[in-house]
ZAMIDO-23914 format. One record per residue (C-alpha): residue number from 0; residue in three letters; y, x, z. Coordinates in nm, 3 decimals, padded with zeros to 5 digits. Example, Ala and Ser with C-alpha at 12.3 -4.5 7.8 and 13.67 -1.06 7.14 Angstrom:
BEGIN
 resi resn       Y       X       Z
    0  ALA -00.450  01.230  00.780
    1  SER -00.106  01.367  00.714
END
This chain:
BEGIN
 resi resn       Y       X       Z
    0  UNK -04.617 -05.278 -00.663
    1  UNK -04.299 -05.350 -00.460
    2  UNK -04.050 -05.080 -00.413
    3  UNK -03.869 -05.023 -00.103
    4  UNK -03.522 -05.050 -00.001
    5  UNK -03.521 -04.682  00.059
    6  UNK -03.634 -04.610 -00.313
    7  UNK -03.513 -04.890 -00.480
    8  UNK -03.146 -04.699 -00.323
    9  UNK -03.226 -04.378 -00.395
   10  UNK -03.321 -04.517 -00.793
   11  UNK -02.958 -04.638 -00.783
   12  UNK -02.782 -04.280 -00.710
   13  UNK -02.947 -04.148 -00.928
   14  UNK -02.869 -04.316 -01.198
   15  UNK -02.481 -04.336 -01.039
   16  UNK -02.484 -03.949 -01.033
   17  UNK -02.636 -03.927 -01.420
   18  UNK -02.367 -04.210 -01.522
   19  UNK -02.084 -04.008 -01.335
   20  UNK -02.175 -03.649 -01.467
   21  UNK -02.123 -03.799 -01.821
   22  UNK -01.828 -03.994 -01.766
   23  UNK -01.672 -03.775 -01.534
   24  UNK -01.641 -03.396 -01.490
   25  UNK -01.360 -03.392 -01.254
   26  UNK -01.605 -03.574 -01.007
   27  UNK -01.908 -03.340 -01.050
   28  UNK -01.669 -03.047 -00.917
   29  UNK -01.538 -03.247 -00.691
   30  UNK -01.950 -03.298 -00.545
   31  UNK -02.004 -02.980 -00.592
   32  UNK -01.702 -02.878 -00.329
   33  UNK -01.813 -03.099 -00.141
   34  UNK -02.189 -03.008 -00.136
   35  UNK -02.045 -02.618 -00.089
   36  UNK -01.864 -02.733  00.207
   37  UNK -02.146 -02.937  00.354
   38  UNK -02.415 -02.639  00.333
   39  UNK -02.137 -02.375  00.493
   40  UNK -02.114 -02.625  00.796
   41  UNK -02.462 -02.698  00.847
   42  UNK -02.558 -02.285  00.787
   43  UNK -02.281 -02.242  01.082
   44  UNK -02.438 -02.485  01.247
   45  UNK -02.763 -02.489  01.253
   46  UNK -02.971 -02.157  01.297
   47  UNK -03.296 -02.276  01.125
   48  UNK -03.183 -02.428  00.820
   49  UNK -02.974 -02.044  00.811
   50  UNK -03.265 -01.865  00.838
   51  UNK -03.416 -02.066  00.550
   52  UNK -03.155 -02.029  00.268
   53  UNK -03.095 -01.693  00.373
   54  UNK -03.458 -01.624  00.291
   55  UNK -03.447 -01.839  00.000
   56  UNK -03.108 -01.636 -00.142
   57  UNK -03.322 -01.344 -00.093
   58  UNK -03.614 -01.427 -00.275
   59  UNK -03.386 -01.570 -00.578
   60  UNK -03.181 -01.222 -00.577
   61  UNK -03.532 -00.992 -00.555
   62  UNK -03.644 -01.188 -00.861
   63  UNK -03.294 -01.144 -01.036
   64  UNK -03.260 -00.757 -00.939
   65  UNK -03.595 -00.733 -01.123
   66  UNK -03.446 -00.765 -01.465
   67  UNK -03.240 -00.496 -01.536
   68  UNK -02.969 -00.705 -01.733
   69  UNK -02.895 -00.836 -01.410
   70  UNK -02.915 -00.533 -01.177
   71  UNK -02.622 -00.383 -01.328
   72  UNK -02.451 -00.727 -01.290
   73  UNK -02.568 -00.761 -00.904
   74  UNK -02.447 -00.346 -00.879
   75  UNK -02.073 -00.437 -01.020
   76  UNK -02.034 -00.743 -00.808
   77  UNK -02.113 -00.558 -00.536
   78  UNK -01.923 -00.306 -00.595
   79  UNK -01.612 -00.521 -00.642
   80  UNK -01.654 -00.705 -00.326
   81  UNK -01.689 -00.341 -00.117
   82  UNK -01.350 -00.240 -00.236
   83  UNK -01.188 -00.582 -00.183
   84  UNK -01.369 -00.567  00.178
   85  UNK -01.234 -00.228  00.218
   86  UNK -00.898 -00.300  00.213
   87  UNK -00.901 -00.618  00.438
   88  UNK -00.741 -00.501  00.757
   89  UNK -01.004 -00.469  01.043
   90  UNK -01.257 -00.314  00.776
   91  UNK -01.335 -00.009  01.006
   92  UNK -01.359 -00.174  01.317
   93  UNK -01.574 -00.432  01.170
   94  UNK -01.789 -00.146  00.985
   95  UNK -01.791  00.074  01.331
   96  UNK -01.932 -00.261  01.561
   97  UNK -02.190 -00.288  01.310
   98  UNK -02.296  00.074  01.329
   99  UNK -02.288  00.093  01.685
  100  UNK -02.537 -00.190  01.741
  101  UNK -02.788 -00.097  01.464
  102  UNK -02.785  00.297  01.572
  103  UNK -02.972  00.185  01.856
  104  UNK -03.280  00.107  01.600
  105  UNK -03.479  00.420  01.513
  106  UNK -03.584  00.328  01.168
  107  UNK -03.168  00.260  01.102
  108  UNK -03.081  00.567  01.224
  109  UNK -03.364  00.786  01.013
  110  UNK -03.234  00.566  00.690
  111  UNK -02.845  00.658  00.774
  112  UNK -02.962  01.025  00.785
  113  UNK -03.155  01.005  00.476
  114  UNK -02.875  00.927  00.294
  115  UNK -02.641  01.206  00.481
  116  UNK -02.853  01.414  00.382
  117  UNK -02.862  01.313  00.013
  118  UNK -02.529  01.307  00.017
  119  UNK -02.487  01.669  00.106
  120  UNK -02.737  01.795 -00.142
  121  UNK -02.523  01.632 -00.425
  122  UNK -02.177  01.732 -00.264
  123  UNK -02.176  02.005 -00.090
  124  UNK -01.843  02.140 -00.109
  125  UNK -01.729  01.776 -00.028
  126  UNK -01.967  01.707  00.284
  127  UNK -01.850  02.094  00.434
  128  UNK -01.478  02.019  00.401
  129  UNK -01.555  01.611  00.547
  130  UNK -01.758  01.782  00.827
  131  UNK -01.501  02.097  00.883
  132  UNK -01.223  01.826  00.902
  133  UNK -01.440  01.640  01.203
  134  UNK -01.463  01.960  01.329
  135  UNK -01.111  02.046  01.322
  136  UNK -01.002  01.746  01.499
  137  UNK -01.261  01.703  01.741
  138  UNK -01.153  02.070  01.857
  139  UNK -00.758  01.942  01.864
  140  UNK -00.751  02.239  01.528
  141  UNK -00.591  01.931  01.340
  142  UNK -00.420  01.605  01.426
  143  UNK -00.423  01.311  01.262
  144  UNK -00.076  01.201  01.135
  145  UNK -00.038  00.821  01.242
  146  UNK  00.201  00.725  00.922
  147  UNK  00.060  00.744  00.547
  148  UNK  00.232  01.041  00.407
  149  UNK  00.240  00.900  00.040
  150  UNK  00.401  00.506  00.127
  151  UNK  00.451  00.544  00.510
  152  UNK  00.197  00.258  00.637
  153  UNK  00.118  00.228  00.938
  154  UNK -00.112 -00.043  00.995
  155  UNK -00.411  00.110  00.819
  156  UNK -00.645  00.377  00.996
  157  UNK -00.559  00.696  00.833
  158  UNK -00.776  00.906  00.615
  159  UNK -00.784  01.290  00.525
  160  UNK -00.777  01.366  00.155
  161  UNK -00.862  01.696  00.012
  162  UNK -00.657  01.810 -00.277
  163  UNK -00.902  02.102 -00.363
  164  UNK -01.262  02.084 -00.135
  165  UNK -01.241  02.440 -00.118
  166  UNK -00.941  02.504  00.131
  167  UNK -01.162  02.261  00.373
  168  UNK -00.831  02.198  00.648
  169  UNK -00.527  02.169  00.384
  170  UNK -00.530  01.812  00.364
  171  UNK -00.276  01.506  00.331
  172  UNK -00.298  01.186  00.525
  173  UNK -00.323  00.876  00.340
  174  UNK -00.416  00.509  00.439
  175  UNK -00.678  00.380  00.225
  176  UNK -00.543  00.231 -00.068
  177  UNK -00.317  00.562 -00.143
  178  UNK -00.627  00.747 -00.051
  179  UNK -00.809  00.575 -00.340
  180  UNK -00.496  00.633 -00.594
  181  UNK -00.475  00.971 -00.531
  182  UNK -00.850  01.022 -00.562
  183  UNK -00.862  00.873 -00.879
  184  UNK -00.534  01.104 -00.992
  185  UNK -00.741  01.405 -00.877
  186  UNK -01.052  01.271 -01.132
  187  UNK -00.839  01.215 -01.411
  188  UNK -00.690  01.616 -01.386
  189  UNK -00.997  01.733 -01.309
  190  UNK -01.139  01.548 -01.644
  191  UNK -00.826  01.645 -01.836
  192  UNK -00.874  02.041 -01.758
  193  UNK -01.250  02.008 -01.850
  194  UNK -01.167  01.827 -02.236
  195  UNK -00.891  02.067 -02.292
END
């Protein structure tokens, strides 16, 4: 039976692309980048073929978060892009735009409280002092300083920290990346007083 054009071509790449990733490594990464670059256009592009690999990404990482070898792997990365995310200028803003759109959607809003509420039954000596501090400066009690007090940055939005959760208004303001140094400071005292 006669081939076609079409197959007889596509019978050709093939074996060009089999030839190539033997020959040539460099190349294969170089179609890969490529290939990367041409699904990131078309996703932008088109809304259909978006909704389909999105659906198809989800699908591949339901099966993967299924094993828990992986889980913890999914968890971590996760985890590490959050904190890169976090310190991205615009983080909040982006983070409060989102919130404000999906608190319109009941089920979003009984979820978000959920987890408030979970939160508090863990912490409760953090959530009183987080929700004292709203308190405070929602009644003009306590104002915001608009420097970091630990490296002096300004750009950042600036965050209270609590040296000890139990004097709920003595706090220090820190952008976010001090705010995460001296948290983890705190830990390591509070850990060194509970081994010795």
């Amino acid at each position: 039976m006669a081939h076609s054009t079409k197959e007889k071509r596509r019978a050709y790449q093939r074996e060009y692309i089999k030839r190539k990733r033997v020959e040539d490594p460099e190349w294969v990464a170089k179609q890969n980048e490529r290939n990367k670059l041409y699904r990131r256009n078309r996703r932008a592009k088109d809304p259909a073929y978006r909704a389909k690999t999105n659906e198809e990404s989800r699908i591949r990482m339901n099966k993967l978060y299924e094993d828990p070898e992986h889980r913890e792997e999914i968890k971590a990365r996760n985890r590490e892009y959050s904190k890169a995310e976090e310190n991205k200028p615009g983080f909040r803003r982006r983070r409060k735009k989102y919130y404000d759109k999906h608190m319109k959607d009941s089920e979003f809003r009984a979820k978000r409280s959920e987890d408030s509420k979970g939160y508090a039954a863990r912490y409760p000596e953090k959530a009183a002092a987080h929700r004292a501090v709203a308190k405070a400066k929602r009644d003009g009690k306590l104002t915001p300083s608009e420097t970091c007090e630990d490296c002096g940055n300004i750009s950042q939005l600036i965050e209270a920290h609590h040296e000890d959760y139990s004097k709920q208004l003595e706090v220090v303001w820190l952008c976010k990346l001090c705010h995460v140094k001296w948290d983890k400071l705190r830990m390591e005292r509070e850990l060194n007083a509970c081994l010795a």
